[in-house]
C-alpha positions in Angstrom: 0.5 10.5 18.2 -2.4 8.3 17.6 -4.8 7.0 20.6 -3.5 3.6 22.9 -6.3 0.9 23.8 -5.8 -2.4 25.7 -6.6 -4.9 23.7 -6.9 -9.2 24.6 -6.3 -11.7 22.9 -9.5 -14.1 22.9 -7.7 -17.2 22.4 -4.8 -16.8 25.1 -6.2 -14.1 27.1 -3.3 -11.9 26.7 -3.2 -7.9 26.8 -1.7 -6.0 24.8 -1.2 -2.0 24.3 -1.8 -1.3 20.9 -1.5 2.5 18.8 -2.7 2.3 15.4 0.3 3.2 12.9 0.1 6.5 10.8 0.6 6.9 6.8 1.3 9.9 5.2 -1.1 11.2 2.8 0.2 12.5 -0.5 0.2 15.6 1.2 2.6 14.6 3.6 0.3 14.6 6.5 0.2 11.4 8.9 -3.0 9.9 9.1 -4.6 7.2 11.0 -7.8 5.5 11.5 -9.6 5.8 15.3 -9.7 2.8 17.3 -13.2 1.5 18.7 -12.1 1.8 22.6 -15.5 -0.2 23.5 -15.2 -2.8 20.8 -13.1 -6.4 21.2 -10.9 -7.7 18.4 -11.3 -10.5 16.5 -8.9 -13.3 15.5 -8.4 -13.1 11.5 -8.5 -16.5 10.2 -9.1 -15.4 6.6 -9.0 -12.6 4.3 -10.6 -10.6 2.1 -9.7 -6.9 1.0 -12.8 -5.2 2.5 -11.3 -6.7 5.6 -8.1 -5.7 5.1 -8.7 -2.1 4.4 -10.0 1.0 6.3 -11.0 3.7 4.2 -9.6 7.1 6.0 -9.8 10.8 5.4 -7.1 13.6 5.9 -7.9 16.5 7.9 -5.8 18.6 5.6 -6.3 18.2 2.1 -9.7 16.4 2.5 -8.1 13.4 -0.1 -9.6 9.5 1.3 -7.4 6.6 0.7 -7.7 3.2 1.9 -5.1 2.1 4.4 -4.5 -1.2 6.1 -6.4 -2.2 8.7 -5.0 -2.2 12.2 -3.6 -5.4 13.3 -1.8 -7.1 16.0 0.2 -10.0 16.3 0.0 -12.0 19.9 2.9 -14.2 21.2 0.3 -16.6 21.0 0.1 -16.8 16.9 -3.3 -15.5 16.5 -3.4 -12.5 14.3 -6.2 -9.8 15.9 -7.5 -7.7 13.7 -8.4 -4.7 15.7 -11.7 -2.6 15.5 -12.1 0.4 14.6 -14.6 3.3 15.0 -17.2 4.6 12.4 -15.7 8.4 12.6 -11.9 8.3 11.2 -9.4 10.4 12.4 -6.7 12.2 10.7 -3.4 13.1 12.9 -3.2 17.1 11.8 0.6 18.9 12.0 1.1 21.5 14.2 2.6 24.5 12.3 3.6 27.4 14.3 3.9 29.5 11.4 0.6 29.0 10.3 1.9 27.7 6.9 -1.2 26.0 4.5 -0.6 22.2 5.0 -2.5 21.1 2.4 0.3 22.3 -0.3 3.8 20.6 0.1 6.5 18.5 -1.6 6.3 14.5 -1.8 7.6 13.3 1.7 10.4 10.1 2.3 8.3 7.1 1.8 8.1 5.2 4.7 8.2 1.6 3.6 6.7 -1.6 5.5 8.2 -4.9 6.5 7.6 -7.6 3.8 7.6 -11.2 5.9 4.1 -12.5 3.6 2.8 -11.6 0.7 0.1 -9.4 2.2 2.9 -7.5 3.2 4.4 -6.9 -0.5 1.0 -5.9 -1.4 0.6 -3.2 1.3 3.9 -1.9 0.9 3.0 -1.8 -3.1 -0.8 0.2 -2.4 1.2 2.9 -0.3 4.1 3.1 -2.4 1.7 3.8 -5.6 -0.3 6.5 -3.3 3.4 8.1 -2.5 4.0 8.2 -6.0 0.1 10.6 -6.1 -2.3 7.3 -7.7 -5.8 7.8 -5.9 -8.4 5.3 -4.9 -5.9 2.7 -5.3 -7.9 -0.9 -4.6 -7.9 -5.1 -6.1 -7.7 -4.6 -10.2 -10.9 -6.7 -11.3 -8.8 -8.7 -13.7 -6.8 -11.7 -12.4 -3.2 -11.9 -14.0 -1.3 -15.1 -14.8 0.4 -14.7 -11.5 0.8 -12.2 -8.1 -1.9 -9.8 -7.6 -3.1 -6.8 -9.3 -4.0 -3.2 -7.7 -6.0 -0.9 -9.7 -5.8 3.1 -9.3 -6.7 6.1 -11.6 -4.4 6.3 -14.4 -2.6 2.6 -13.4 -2.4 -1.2 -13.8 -0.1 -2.2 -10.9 1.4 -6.3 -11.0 2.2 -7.4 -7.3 4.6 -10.5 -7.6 5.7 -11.8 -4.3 7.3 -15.5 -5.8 10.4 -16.6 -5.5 11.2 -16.8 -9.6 12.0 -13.5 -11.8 9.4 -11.9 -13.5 9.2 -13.7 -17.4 8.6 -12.5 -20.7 5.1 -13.9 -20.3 4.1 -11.7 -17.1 5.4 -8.3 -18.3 3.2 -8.7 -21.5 0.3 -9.6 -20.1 0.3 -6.6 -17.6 1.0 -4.5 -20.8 -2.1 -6.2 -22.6 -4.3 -5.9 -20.3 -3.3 -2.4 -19.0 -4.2 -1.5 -23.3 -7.7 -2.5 -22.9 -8.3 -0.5 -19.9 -6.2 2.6 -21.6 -4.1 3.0 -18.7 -0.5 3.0 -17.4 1.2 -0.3 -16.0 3.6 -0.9 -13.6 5.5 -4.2 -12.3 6.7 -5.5 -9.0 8.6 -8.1 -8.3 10.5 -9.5 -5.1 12.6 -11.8 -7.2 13.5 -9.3 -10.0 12.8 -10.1 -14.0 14.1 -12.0 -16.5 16.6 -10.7 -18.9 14.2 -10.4 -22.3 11.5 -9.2 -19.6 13.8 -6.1 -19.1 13.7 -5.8 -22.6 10.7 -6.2 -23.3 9.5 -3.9 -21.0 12.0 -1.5 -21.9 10.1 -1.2 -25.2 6.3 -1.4 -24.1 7.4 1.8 -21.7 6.2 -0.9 -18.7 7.6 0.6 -15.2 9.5 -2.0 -13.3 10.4 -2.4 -10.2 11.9 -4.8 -7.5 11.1 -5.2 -4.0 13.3 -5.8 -1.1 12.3 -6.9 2.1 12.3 -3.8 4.0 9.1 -3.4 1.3 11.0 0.1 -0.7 10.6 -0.6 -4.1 13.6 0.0 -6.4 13.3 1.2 -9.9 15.0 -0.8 -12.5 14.7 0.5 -15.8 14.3 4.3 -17.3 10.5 3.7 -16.9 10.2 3.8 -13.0 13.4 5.7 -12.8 11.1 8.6 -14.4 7.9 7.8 -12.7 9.8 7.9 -9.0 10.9 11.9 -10.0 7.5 13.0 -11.5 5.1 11.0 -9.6 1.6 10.2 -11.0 0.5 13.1 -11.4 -2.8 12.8 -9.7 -1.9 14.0 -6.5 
């Protein structure tokens, strides 16, 4: 279990008892980041993905990846974002058997709420680091629409709109993922266009669709084969 800190709300003066959520590493071993005990939040009123992210280490297989950074919603309707401290810390599994835990088969990925579209892209940047992509981060080039993640090895399109995925948006991902000689892969909330399947069936462009519980669903042979391999990376 990860450490419990009081935290108020500066705006309402509420108090809250807050535990930062674990992630499983690629590993499988849960990791989280330390809270700062002596430090106050601070009410997010915008965003940017330094902001957003916490970089964290785990304790057994050494790998970093960025995580979201912890958060807390008050009854009020400000949004804390809560500190944390310089030294992170990785939740290690007790094994009686004294088994390696640094070696072991891809865990159930444990999906995340989608209610904004900050939410579809966290539940996208741990789904590609279940699948073994490293360093996943913000791709430098904007797309026609959603957001892109960048990892090793993949071009990731986060669409969170309410309209399928067109023709247009699957070759774009593709072209651009070509100049950067890398893999692609699509998500969408509101699933694709018929000659978008298509069309992605012949570029070899991995598609998926999100639901709100934020578990992607593969829906052509693409991701279908990327879910059982993984990336390879891990």
């Amino acid at each position: 279990m990860s450490e419990s800190m009081a935290v108020r709300c500066p705006d309402c003066g509420r108090e809250h008892l807050y535990a930062a959520p674990a992630y499983p590493c690629a590993c499988g071993t849960p990791v989280a980041p330390s809270l700062n005990l002596g430090a106050a939040p601070t009410a997010v009123t915008h965003r940017t993905w330094d902001e957003d992210w916490v970089t964290v280490r785990c304790g057994s297989c050494g790998r970093e990846d960025q995580w979201p950074h912890p958060e807390l919603g008050c009854a009020c309707g400000t949004v804390l974002r809560v500190p944390v401290a310089g030294a992170l810390r990785t939740l290690r599994p007790r094994d009686p058997h004294g088994a390696d835990p640094s070696v072991r088969p891809r865990t159930a990925f444990q999906p995340v709420t989608i209610r904004t579209a900050r939410d579809a892209v966290t539940a996208v940047a741990l789904y590609l680091r279940w699948l073994g992509y490293r360093d996943v981060r913000r791709a430098d080039q904007r797309q026609p629409s959603g957001i892109g993640l960048a990892a090793r090895g993949v071009l990731a399109q986060v669409d969170p709109s309410v309209r399928p995925a067109s023709l247009r948006d699957v070759e774009c991902l593709w072209l651009t993922a070509m100049t950067e000689s890398t893999d692609c892969v699509y998500f969408s909330l509101a699933g694709y266009a018929n000659d978008a399947r298509d069309r992605a069936d012949g570029l070899g462009v991995s598609l998926f669709v999100l639901d709100l519980t934020g578990t992607p669903q593969p829906v052509n042979g693409a991701a279908t084969e990327l879910v059982a391999t993984g990336s390879g990376e891990a």
